[in-house]
Backbone as a chain_set.jsonl record, in Angstrom:
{"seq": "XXXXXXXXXXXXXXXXXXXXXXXXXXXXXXXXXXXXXXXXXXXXXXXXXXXXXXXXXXXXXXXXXXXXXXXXXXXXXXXXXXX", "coords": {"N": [[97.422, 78.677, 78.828], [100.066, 77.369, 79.442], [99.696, 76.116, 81.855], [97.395, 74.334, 80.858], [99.313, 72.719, 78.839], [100.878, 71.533, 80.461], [99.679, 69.81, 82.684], [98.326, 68.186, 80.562], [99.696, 67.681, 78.304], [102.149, 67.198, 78.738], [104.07, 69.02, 78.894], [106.651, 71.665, 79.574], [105.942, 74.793, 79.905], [107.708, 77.671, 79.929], [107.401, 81.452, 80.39], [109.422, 84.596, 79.679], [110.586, 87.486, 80.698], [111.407, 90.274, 78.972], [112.299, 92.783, 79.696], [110.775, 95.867, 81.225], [108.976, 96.834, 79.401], [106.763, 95.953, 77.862], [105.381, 95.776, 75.334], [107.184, 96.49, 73.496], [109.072, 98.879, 71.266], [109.471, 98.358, 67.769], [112.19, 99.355, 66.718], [113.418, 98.871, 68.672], [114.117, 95.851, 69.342], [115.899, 94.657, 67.818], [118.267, 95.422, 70.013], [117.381, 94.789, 72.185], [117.072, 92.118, 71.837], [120.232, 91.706, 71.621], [120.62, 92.502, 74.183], [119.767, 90.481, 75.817], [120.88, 87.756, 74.629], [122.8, 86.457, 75.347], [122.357, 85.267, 78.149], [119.844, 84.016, 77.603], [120.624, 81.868, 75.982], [122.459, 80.468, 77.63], [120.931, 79.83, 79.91], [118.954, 78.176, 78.011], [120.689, 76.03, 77.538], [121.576, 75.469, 80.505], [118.884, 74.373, 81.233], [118.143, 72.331, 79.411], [119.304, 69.398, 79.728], [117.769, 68.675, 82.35], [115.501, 66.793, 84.196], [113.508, 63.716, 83.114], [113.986, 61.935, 80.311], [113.328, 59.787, 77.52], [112.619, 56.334, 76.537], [109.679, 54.241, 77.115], [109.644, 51.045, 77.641], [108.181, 47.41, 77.445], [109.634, 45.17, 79.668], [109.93, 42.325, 78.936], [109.593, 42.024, 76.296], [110.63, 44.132, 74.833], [109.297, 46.308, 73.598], [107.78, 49.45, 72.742], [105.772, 50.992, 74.582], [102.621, 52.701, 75.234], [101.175, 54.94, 76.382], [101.438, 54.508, 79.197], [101.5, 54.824, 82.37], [104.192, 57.676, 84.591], [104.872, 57.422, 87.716], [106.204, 59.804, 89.478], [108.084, 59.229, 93.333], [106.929, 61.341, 95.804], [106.613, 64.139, 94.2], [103.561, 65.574, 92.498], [102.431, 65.158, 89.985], [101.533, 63.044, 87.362], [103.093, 61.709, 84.65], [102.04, 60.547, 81.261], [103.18, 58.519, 79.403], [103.244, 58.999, 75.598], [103.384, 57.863, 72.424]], "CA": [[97.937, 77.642, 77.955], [100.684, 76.654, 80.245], [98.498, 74.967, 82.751], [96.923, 73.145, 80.228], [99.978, 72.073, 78.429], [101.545, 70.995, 81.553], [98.764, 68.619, 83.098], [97.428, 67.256, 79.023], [100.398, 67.434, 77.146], [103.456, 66.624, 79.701], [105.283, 70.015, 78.228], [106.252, 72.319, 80.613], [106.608, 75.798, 79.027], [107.555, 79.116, 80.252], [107.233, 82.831, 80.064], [110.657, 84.843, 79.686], [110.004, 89.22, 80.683], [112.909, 90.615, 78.653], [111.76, 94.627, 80.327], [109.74, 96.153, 82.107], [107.977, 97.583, 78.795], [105.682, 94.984, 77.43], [105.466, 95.983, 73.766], [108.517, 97.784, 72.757], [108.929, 99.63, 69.658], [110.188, 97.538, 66.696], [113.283, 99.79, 66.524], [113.898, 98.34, 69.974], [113.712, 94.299, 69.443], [117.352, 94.185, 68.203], [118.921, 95.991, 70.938], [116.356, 93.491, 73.382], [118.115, 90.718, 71.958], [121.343, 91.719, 72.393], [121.294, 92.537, 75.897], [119.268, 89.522, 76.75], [120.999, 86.798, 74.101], [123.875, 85.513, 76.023], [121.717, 85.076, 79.121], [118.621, 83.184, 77.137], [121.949, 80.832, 75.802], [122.924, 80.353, 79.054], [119.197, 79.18, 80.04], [118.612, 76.912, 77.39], [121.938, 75.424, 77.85], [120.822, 74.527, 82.03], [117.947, 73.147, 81.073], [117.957, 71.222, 78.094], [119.155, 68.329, 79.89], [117.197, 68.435, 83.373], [114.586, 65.899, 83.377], [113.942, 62.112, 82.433], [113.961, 61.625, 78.645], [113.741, 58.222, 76.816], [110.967, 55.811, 75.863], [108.745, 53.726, 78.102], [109.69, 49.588, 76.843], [108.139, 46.696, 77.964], [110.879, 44.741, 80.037], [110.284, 40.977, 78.225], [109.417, 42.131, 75.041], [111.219, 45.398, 74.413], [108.311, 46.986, 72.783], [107.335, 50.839, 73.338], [104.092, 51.094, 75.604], [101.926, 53.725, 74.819], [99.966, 55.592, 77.293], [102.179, 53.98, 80.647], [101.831, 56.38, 82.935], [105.156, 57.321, 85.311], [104.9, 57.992, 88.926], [107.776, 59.741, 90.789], [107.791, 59.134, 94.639], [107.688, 63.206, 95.863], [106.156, 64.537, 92.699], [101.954, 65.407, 93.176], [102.214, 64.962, 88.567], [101.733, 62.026, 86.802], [103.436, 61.592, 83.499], [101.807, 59.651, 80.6], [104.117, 58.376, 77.694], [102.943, 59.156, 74.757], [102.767, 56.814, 71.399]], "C": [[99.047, 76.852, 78.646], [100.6, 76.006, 81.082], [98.433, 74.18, 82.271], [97.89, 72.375, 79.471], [101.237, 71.317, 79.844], [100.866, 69.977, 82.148], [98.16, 67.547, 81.735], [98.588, 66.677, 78.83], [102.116, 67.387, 77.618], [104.795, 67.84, 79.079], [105.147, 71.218, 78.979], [106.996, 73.623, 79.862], [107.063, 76.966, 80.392], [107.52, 80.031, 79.93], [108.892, 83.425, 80.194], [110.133, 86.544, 79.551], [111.517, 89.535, 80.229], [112.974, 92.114, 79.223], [110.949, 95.015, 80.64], [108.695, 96.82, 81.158], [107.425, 96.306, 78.033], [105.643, 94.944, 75.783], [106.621, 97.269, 73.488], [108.522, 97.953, 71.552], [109.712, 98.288, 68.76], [111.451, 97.611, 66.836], [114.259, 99.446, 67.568], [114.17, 97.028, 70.041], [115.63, 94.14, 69.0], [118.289, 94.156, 69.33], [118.64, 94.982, 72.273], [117.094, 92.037, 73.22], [119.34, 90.646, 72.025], [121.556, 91.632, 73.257], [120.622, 91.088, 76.37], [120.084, 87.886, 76.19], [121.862, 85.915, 74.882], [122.905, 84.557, 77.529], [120.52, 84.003, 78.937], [119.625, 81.704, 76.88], [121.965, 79.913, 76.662], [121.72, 79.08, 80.194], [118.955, 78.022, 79.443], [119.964, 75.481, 77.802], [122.032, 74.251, 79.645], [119.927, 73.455, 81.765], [117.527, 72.575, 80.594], [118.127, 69.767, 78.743], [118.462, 67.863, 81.844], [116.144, 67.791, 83.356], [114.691, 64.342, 83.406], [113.304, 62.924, 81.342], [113.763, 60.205, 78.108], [112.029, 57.748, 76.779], [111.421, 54.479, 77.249], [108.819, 52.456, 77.204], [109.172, 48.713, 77.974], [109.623, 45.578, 78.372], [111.091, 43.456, 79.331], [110.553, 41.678, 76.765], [110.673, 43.311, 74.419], [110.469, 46.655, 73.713], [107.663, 48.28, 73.122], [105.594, 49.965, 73.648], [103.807, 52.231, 75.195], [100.997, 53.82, 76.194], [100.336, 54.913, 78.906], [102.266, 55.197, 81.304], [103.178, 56.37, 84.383], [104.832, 58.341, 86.101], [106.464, 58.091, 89.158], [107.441, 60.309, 92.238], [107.794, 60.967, 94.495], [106.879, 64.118, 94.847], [104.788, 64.453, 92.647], [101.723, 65.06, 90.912], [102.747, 63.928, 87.783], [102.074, 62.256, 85.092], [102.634, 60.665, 82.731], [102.254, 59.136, 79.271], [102.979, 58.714, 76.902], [103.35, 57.639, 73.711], [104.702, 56.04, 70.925]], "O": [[99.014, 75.635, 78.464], [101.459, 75.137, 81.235], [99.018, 73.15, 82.604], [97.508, 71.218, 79.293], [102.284, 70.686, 79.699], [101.568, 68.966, 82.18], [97.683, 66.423, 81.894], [98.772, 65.478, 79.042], [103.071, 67.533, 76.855], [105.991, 67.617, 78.894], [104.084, 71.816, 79.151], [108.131, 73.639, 79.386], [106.689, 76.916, 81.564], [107.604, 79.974, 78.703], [109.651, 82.688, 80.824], [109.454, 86.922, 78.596], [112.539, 89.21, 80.832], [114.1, 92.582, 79.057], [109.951, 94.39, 80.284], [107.688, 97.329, 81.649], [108.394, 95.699, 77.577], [105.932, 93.915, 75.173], [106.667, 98.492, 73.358], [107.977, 97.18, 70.765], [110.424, 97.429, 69.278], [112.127, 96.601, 67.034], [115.48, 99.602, 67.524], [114.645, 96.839, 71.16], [116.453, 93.617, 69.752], [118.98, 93.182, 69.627], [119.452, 94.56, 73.096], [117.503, 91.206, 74.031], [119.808, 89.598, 72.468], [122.474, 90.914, 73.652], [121.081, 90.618, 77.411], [120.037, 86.922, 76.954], [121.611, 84.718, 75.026], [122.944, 83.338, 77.698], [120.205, 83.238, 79.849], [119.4, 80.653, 77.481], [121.576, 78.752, 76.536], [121.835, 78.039, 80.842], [118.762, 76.969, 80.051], [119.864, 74.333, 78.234], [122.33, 73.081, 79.881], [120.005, 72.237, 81.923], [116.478, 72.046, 80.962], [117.289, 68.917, 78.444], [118.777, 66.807, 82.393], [115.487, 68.09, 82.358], [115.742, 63.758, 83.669], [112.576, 63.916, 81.293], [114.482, 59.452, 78.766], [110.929, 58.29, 76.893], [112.401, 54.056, 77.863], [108.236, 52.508, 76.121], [109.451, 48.937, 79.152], [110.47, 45.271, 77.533], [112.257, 43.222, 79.013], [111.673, 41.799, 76.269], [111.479, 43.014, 73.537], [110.986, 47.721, 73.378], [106.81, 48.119, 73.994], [104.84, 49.075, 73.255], [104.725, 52.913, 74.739], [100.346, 52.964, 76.793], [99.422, 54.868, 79.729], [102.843, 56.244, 81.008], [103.247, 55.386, 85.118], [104.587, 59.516, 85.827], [107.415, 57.31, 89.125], [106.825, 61.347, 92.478], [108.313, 61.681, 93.637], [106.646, 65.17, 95.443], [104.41, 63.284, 92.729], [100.581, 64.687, 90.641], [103.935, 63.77, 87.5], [101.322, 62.931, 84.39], [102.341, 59.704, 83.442], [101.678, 59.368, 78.208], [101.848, 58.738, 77.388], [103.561, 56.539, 74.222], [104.819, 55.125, 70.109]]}, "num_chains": 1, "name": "protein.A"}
């Protein structure tokens, strides 16, 4: 799903391993987010603003474009605004 939402749908997700046990007990999920909460924080906090953001306007008009797609030199993935 991260493939495909990365080349379709211009959203680049990730995976996050909070231990080396895969399904931990229930009785375990608080304790999991304690030790890991500050650190996930910390994470979101980096990379919330890494990135372009903003809308795709025609330069006379001012008018959103839909479906403009943005090349960056360096970069083998083409972006395509959305609506």
């Amino acid at each position: 799903m991260q493939d495909y939402n990365y080349v379709w749908a211009n959203c680049f997700e990730i995976t996050l391993e909070l231990s080396c046990c895969k399904y931990p007990p229930t009785s375990e999920l608080q304790q999991e987010w304690e030790n890991n909460r500050e650190s996930l924080l910390a994470f979101i906090e980096k990379v919330v603003h890494i990135g372009v953001k903003g809308f795709v306007r025609d330069a006379v008009t001012g008018d959103g474009l839909e479906n403009a797609t943005i090349v960056v030199a360096g970069i083998a993935h083409n972006i395509t605004a959305g609506k």
